[in-house]
C-alpha positions in Angstrom: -13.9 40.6 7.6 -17.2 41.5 8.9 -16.0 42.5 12.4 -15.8 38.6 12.8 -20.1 38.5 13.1 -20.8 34.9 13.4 -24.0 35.1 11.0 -21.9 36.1 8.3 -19.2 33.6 9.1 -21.3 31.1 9.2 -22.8 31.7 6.2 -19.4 31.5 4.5 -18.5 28.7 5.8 -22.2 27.5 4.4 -21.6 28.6 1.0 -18.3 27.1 1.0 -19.3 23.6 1.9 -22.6 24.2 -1.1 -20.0 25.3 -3.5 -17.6 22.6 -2.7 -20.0 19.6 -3.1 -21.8 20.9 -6.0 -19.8 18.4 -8.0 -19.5 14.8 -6.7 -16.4 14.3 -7.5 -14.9 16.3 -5.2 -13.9 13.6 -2.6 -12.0 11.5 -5.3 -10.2 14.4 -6.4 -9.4 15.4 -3.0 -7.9 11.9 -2.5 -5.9 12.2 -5.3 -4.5 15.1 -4.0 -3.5 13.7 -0.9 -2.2 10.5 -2.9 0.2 13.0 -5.1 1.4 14.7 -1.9 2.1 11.3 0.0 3.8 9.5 -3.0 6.1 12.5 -4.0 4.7 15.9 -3.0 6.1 15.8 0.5 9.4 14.5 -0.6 12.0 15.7 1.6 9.8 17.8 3.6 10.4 18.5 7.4 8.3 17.3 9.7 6.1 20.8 9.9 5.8 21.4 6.9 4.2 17.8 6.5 2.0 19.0 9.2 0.9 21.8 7.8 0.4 20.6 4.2 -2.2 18.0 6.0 -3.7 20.4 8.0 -4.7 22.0 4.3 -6.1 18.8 3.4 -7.8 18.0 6.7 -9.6 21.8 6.4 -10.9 20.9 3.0 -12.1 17.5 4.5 -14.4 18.9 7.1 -16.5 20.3 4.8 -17.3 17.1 2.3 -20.2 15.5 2.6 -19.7 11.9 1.0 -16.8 11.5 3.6 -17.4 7.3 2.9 -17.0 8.3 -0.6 -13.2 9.7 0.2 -12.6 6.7 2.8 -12.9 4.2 -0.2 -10.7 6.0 -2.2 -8.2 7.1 0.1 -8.3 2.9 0.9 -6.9 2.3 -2.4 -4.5 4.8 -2.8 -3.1 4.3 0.4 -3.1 0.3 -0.9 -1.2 0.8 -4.1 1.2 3.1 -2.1 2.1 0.6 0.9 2.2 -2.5 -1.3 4.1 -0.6 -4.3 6.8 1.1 -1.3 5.9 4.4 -3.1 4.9 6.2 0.3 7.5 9.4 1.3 7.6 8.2 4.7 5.3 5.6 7.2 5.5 9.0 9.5 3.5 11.1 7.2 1.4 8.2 6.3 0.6 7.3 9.6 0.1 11.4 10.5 -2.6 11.6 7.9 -4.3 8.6 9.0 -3.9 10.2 12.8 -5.7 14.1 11.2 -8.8 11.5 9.8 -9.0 10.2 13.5 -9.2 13.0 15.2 -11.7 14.4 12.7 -14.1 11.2 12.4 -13.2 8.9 15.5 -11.8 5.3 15.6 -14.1 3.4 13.6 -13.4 5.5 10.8 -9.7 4.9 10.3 -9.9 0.8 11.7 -9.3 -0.7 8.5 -6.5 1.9 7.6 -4.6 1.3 10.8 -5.4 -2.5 10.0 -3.3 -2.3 6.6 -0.5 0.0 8.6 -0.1 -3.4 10.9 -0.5 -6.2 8.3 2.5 -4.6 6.8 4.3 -4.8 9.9 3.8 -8.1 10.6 4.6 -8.9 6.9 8.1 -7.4 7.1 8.6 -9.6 10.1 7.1 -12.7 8.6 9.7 -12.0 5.6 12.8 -12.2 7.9 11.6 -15.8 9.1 11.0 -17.1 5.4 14.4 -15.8 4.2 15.8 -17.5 7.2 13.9 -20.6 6.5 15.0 -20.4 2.9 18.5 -20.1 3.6 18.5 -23.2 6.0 16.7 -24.9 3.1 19.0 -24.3 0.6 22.3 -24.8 2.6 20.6 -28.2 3.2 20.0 -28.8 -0.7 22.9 -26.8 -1.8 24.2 -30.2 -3.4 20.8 -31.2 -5.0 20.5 -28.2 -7.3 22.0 -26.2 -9.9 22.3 -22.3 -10.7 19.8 -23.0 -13.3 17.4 -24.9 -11.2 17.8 -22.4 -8.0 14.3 -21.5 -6.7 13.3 -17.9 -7.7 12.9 -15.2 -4.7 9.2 -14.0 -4.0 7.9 -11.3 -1.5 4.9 -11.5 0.3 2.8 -9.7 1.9 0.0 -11.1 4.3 -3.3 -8.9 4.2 -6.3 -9.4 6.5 -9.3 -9.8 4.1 -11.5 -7.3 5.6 -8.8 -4.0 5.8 -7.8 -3.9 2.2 -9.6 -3.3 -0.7 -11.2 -6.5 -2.8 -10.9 -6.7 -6.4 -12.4 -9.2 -8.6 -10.0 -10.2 -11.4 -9.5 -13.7 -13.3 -7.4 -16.2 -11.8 -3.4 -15.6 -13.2 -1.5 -18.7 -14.6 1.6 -18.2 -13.4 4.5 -19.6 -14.7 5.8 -23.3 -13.0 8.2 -22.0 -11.2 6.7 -19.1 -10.0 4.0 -21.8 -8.6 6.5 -23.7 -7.3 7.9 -20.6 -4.8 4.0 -19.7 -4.0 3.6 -23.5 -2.9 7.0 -23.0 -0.4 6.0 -20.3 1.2 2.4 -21.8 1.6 3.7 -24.5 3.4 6.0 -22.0 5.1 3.0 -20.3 6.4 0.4 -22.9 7.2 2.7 -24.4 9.3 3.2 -21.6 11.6 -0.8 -20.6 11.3 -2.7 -23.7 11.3 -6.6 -23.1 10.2 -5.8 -19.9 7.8 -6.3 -19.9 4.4 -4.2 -17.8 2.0 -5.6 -16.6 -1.3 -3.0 -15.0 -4.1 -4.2 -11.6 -5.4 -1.8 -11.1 -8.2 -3.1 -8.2 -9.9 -1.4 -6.7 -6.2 1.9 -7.6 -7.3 5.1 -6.6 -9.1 7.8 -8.5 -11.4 11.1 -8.3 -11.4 12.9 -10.4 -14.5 16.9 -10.7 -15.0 17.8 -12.4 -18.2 21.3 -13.2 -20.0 21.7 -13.5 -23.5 25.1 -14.8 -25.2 27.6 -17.2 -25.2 31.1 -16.0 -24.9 32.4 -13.2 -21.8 32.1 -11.0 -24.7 29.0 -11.2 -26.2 26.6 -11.4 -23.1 24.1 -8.7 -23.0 22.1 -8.0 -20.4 18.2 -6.8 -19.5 16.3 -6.3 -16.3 12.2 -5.7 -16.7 10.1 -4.5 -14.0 
């Protein structure tokens, strides 16, 4: 359009980026878009068509002003979706974080890539705690009963400064629940001596099993999430 005059373009591309940050909620909305398309809208998607659903996002992008305002955001979407498993794929998360480098540089994408490898090193540190659990166990396997069997817990360790802080009233957990936080504290410490671990959770997720009955055919069953 235009013959391609730059003066016009330009004043498209101008009228665009007025029109587009008229409202200020453009950069939350836009990171909710993204969120939708990373927890279920690029579901079985090839690896182009990830690419080019991005590249969408990445065009819209350029013209926001309150980029920060996206950033913090996108930080907390990309939080509930890495600690929740709810991504599509680590490849399209990691390509999205890869289009918001290129576009702002290094220091805008740290703490992202910072979450991308606490959650790497967390899987890892999971393998040595399950192996440390099972030695434990085989060595009290005459010490306890099914009833008294320590419950599993997850964990995930998360630098401070990468992910995002919330503020929430200390949880009373339940004794045993306590009692598996206090394991894999001593776990930890002892491989990283001088750290401090702090329990966020309001992060977390529940999984209870429970039995009701008494004979084989009167048991009923219920699993909560």
């Amino acid at each position: 359009s235009f013959r391609g005059e730059k003066k016009a373009r330009k004043r498209m591309r101008e009228s665009f980026e007025d029109f587009l940050n008229v409202d200020a909620r453009a950069a939350s909305c836009l990171s909710v878009y993204v969120d939708e398309l990373l927890r279920v809208g690029l579901r079985g998607a090839t690896e182009d068509q990830i690419t080019q659903e991005l590249n969408k996002v990445i065009v819209v992008f350029r013209y926001l002003s309150d980029k920060d305002v996206f950033e913090s955001f996108y930080k907390q979407h990309l939080a509930k979706r890495l600690l929740g498993g709810r991504s599509v794929s680590d490849d399209a998360e990691r390509a999205m974080v890869s289009q918001l480098k290129a576009e702002c540089g290094y220091q805008f994408t740290s703490k992202l890539e910072g979450m991308f490898n606490d959650m790497r090193i967390s899987r890892d540190m999971q393998d040595l705690y399950r192996s440390y659990k099972r030695n434990q166990e085989s060595q009290q396997s005459g010490e306890t009963s099914g009833a008294d069997k320590p419950i599993d817990i997850e964990v995930d360790v998360l630098t401070n400064g990468y992910w995002p802080s919330q503020n929430v009233p200390a949880c009373t957990l339940p004794s045993q629940v306590q009692d598996a936080i206090d394991r894999y504290t001593k776990f930890y410490l002892d491989k990283h001596t001088g750290r401090k671990l702090s329990w966020q959770t309001s992060a977390g997720a529940a999984e209870l099993k429970a039995t009701f009955g008494t004979g084989p055919n009167n048991y009923r069953k219920h699993e909560l999430c």
